[in-house]
N, C-alpha and C positions, 0 to 999 in steps of 0.2 A: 504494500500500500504506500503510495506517495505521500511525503512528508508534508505536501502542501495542500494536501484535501483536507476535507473538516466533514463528520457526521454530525447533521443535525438532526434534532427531535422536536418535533411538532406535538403537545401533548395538548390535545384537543378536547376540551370538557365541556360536557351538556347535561344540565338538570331537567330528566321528563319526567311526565306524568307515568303512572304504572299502566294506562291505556295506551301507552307509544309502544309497549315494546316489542309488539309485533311488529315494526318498523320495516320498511324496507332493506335489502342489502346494499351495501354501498361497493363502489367499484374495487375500493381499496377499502378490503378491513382494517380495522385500528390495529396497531399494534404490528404491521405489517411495517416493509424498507419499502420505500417507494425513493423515484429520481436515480438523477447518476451519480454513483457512486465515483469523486475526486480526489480521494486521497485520506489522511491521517487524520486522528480522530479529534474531535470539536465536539460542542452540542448547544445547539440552541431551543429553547424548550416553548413554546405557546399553550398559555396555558389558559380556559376558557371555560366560564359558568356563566350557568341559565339561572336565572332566580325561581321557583317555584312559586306560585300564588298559593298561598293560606287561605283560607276561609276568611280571617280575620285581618285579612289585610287587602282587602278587595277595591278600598279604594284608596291606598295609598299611589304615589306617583313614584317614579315612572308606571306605566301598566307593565304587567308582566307579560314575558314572552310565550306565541302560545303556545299551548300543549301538541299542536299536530307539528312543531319542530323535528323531527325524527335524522337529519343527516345537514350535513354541510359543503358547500362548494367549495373547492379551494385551487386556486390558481398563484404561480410561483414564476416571478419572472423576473428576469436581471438586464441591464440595460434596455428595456422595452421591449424585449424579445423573452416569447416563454418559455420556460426551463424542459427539457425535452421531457414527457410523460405526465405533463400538466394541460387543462386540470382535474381535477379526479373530484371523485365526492366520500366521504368517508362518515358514517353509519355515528348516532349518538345516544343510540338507547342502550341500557341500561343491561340488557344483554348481547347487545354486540361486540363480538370478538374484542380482546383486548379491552373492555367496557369495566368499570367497576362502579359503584352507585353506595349514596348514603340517602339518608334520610333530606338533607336539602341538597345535594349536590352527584350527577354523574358524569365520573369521569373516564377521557376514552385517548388513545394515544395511536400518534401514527410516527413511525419515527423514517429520516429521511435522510439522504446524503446530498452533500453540496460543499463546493467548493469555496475558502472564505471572500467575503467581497460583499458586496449592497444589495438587497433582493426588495420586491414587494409582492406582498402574498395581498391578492384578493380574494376577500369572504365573502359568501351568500349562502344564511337559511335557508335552507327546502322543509317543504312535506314530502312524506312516503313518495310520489309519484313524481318527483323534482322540479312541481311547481317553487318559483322563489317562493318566501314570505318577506325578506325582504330585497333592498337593493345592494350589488356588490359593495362591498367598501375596500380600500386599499391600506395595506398598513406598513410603512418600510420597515426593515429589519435589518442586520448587520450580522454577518457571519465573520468570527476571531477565530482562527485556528487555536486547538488546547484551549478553550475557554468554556463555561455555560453561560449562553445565553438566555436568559428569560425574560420572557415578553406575555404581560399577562393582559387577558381580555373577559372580557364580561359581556351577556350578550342583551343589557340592558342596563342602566345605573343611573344616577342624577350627577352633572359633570360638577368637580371641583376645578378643574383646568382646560385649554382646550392649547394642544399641542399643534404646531404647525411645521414642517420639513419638506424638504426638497424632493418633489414626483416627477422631475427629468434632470438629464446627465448637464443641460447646462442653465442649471439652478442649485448653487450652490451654499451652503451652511457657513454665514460668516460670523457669525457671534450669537447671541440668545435673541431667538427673535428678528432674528437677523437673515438676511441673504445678497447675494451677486447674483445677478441674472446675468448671462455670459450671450451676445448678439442683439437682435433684433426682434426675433422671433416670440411669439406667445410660448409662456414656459408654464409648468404647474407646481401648486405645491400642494400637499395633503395634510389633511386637516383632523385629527382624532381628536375625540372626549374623553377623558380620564377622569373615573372616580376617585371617592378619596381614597383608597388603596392602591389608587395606582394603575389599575386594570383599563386598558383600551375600552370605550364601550363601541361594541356591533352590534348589528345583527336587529330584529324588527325593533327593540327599544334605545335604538340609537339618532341622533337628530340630525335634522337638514340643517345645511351648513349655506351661508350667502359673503360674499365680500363686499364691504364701499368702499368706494376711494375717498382718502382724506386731504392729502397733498402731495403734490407731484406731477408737473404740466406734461402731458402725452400719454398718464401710465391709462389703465383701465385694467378691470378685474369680472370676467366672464361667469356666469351663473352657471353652477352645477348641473351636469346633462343627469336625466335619469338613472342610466348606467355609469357613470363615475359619480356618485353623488357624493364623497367627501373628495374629490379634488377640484381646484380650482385656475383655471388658466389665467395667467396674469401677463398683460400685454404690454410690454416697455416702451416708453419713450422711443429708442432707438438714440439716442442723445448718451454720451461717452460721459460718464461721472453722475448723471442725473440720478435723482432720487425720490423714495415716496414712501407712503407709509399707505398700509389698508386697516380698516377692523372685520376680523371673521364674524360673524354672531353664527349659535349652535341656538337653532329652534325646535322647539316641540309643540305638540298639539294641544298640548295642557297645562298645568300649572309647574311643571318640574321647575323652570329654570325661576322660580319666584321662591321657591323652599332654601331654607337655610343653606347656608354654605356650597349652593348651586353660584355657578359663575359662568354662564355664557356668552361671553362677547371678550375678546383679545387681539391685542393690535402688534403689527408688526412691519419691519422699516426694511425699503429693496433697494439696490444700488444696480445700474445697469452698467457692464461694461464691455466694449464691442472690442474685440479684438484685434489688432491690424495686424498684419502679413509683412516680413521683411525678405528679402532674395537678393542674394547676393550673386552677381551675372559676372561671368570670369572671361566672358569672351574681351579677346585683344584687340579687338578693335572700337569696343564700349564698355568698359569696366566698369561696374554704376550699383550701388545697390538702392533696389527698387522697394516701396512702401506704399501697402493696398489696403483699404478699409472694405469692411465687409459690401457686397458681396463678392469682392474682389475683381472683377470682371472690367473695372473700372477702367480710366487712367490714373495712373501710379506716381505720388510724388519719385520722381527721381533723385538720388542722392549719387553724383558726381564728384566734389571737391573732394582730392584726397585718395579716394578710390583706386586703385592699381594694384590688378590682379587679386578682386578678395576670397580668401581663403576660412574666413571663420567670423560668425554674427555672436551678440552680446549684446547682456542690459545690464545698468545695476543697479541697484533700488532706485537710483536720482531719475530713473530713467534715460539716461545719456544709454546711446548707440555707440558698440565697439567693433572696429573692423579691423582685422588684419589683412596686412595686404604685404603680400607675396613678394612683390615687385617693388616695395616702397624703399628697403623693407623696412615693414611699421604698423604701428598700429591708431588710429585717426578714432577721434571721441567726438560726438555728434552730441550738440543737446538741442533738448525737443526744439523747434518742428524737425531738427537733422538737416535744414536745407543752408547753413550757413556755416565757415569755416571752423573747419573742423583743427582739436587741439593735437600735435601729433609725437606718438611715443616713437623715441626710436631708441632708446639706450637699452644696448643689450638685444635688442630685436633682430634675428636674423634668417630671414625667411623662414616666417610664423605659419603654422598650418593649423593652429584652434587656439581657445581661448575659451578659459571656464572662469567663473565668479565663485567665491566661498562667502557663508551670511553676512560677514564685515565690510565687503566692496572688494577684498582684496581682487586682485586680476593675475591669472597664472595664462603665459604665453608660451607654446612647445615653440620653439626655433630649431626648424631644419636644419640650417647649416650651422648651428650654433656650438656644438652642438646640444644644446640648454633649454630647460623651464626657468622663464625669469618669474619672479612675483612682482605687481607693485600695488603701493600701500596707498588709498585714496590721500590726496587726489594730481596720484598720478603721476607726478612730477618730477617723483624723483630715482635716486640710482635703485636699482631692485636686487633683490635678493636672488640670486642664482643659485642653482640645482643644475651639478653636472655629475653627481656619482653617479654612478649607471646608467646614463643617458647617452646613448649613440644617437638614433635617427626618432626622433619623436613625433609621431603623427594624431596620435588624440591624447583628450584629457577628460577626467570623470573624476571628482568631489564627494566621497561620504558626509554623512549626517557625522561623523566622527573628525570632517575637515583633510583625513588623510588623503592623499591624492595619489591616483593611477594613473600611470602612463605607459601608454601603448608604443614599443617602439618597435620597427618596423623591421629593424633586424633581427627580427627573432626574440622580445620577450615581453613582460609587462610588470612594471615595479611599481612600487607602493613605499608608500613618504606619507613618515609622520610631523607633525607640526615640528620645529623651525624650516623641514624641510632639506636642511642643508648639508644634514649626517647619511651614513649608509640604507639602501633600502631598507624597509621592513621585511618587503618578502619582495623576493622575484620569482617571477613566473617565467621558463622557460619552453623552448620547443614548439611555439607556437609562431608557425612561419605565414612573416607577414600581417603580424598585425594590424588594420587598419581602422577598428571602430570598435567601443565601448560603452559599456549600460551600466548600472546599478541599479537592484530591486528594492523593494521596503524591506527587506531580509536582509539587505547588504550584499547579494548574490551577485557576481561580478560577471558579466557576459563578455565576452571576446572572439570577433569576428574574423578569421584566417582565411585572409583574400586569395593563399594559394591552394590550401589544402579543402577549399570550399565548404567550410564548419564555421560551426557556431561552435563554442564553450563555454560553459557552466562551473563557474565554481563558486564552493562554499567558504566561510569566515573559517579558520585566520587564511585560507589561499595556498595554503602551505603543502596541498595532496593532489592529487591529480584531478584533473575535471570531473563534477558529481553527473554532468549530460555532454552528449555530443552532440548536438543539429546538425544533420545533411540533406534529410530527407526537401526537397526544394532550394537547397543553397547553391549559388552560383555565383562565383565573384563578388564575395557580398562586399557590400561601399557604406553602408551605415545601418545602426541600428537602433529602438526603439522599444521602450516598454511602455505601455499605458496603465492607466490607476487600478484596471484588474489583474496586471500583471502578467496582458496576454505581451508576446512580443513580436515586433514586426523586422522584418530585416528587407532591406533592398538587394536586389540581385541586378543582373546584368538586364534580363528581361521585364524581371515580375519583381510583386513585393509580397514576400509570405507571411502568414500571420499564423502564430505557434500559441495554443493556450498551454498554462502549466499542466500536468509536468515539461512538454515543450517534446515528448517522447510521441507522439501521435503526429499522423497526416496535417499538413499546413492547410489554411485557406489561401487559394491564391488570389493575389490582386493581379489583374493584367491590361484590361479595358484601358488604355490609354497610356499606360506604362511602357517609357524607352528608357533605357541605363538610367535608373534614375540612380542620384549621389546623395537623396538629401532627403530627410524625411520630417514631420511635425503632427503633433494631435492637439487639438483644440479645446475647451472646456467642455464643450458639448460631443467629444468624442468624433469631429470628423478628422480625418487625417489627407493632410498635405504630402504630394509624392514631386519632390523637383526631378525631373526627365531632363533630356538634352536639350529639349528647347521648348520644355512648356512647364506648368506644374499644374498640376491635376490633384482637386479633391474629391472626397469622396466620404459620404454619410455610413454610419455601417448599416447593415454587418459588410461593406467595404465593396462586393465582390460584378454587383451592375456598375453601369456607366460611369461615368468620374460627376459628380454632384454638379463642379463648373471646371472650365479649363483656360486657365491664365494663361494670354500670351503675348498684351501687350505690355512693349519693355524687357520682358522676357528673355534672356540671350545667354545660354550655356549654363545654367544655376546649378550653384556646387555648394549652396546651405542653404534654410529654413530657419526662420526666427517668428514664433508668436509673442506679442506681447501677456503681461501675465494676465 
């Protein structure tokens, strides 16, 4: 079993009446493995009660769920796309498999495998015959490898809180109550009720949810469809920094949200940020890097001044643009808009081929003929720190969360430096002909691409043993490589761009629609991915594998890097 899979358990509880439990069969009994099985163990647990109606509590609020409840729909899907073997419906009476039952409460378990990463499971009530009772609702969830997750739900309750989280890949979680909408586009966010225990409320005693806009010029906030009824589209500005705030209200048909310690209505504030496109075009006879706002297709501020032969793109927190250039040789600092003369490093610089950033500003430069990593220390200006142990021909650079730094050199190894940087390797890695491009996972996994022996390599922390994988299966000449926030990984070939989920042991998805040598690759917040070709650059929405989404060409000329803004 793969270290990187996670078993999760869905432990799905429903309180019936003793009249349910002739119930239907559900597709999948409780207690059963349903999904594909990814890897090493995890568990995330949902955990889920019906309140029973008492005699003597018949007109209390919420109303109680009703008795002809008998099974549940359940749908599981990651990135917008559902999880293969979903959705199934799973039985909640009292004697169905796997089912155990008290006096208020029955509980039923379905347990499941999945790999760790963002899902949202949607719920629907049925009766016996898989009429709904009520409307799906959507609930995100997080799968930790080694960890238990629980996520607890109730399928009715009076809310104390009403929780709000991000329902697409570019909507994202920027603080409490908080979020980044990443483009243009309507994005959604999902809305639960939590009682005071804490539990999710679904299922028929759960409320309709609406948004109003309070402030924020262009945003707007779309009415729940029947079928999504706890998510919410929210339509931005389209305006770069612009902001607004919404308030949710959670409505019922009765007096719940007037009873003590009921709270329905929560406000929450969204940032829009669009992201622009940088291309760095190495042809000799216009050396320019080129900058496109969404939908890129545009005409492209041109960035000229300075420019000659660029070999590697940069940002650092101030947002100044870094460029090395080949031919300079040097490296030229742009601040916004980038269209005015740029400041220029050259000490120490000697035909540069990358250029990585560490959280402080620092700036680490590979020089090809140097043969050296310089560093320099904002802002800029002055003599750098050079790294020349172990360093022959250095062609990429890659940055841990630990600051240590990897360098890919070209004759044959890859070494690693600890902070001042200035002392002996930590570890070198040898035998690996041809280095040309480098990854780090959230594990610290260290990917290394062998532009001769047409592989990918895998290796685990401290580096020190032989590759834990080897990628072939699709590799050709590969020119750069790429991980995304699930961890799948993309590498460019000569033709095609293959995309490997973990373990990275299986058949690749191929990108090819529009794909020539491409050298440069990029993904976006919302998960499309930019491919620079020999004379275009081509996006593409996933799962990646149709048409290219647009195809950039004007300004366009030889592109041998990708830079998104953050």
């Amino acid at each position: 079993m793969s270290r990187r899979g996670v078993w999760v358990m869905l432990a799905l509880c429903g309180a019936l009446l003793a009249g349910c439990a002739g119930g239907a069969r559900s597709s999948v009994p409780a207690g059963r493995s349903a999904g594909p099985l990814q890897g090493a163990k995890g568990q995330a647990t949902f955990r889920i009660a019906v309140p029973k109606q008492a005699a003597t509590a018949k007109t209390r609020a919420p109303r109680y769920v009703s008795p002809a409840t008998t099974q549940l729909a359940i749908n599981i899907e990651q990135g917008e796309e559902s999880i293969a073997g979903y959705p199934v419906t799973v039985a909640l009476t009292p004697t169905s498999a796997g089912c155990t039952s008290t006096l208020a409460t029955t509980y039923c378990q379905l347990t499941i495998a999945l790999g760790p990463g963002s899902y949202t499971a949607t719920l629907t009530a049925e009766d016996a015959s898989g009429t709904p009772l009520s409307s799906a609702q959507s609930i995100p969830f997080t799968v930790t490898a080694e960890s238990d997750n629980v996520i607890a739900i109730v399928l009715s309750g009076i809310p104390h809180a009403l929780q709000i989280a991000a329902g697409a890949p570019a909507m994202h979680e920027s603080g409490a109550l908080a979020f980044t909408l990443y483009g243009s586009a309507a994005q959604q966010v999902i809305v639960t009720a939590l009682d005071a225990d804490g539990n999710t409320i679904v299922g028929p005693g759960a409320p309709t949810y609406s948004a109003s806009w309070e402030y924020g010029n262009g945003w707007s906030a779309a009415t729940p469809s029947s079928t999504s009824p706890n998510t919410i589209a929210i339509t931005p500005s389209g305006v770069n920094g612009s902001t607004a705030a919404f308030v949710v209200v959670a409505t019922y048909a009765d007096a719940t949200c007037s009873q003590s310690g009921a709270l329905c209505e929560v406000e929450f504030t969204i940032k829009n940020d669009i992201q622009t496109l940088f291309v760095a075009n190495s042809n000799y006879a216009s050396s320019t890097v080129t900058e496109y706002a969404p939908p890129y297709t545009g005409t492209p501020t041109t960035i000229s001044s300075g420019v000659n032969q660029p070999t590697g793109l940069g940002l650092n927190s101030a947002a100044d643009l870094f460029v090395t250039n080949e031919d300079g040789p040097n490296v030229t600092m742009y601040a916004p808009p980038y269209t005015g003369v740029p400041t220029t490093i050259s000490s120490g610089v000697d035909y540069p081929t990358a250029l990585v950033f560490d959280p402080l500003g620092n700036l680490f430069v590979a020089n090809y003929d140097g043969p050296t990593v310089t560093v320099y220390a904002p802002p800029y200006n002055g003599a750098p720190t050079t790294i020349s142990n172990g360093v022959h021909i250095p062609w990429a650079l890659v940055l841990n969360g630990a600051e240590d730094l990897f360098v890919a050199d070209y004759n044959g190894s890859v070494t690693e430096y600890a902070p001042p940087y200035t002392g002996s390797p930590l570890v070198t890695i040898s035998g690996v002909v041809e280095p040309i491009a480098l990854a780090l996972d959230g594990a610290g996994d260290l990917f290394v691409a062998s532009s001769a022996d047409n592989e990918v390599f895998e290796y685990a922390p401290p580096y020190t043993g032989a590759a834990i994988t080897t990628i072939s299966t699709g590799v050709q000449d590969p020119d750069a490589l790429l991980l995304d926030g699930a961890g799948d990984l993309f590498v460019a070939n000569n033709s095609t761009v293959t995309e490997y989920a973990p373990p990275y042991t299986g058949s690749p998805t191929t990108i090819s629609s529009g794909v020539a040598y491409p050298a440069a690759l990029a993904i976006d917040a919302a998960g499309n991915l930019f491919v620079a070709n020999s004379s275009t650059v081509t996006e593409y929405a996933p799962p990646y594998t149709g048409a290219p989404l647009a195809t950039i060409t004007n300004g366009v000329h030889v592109p041998v890097k990708l830079l998104l803004t953050p």
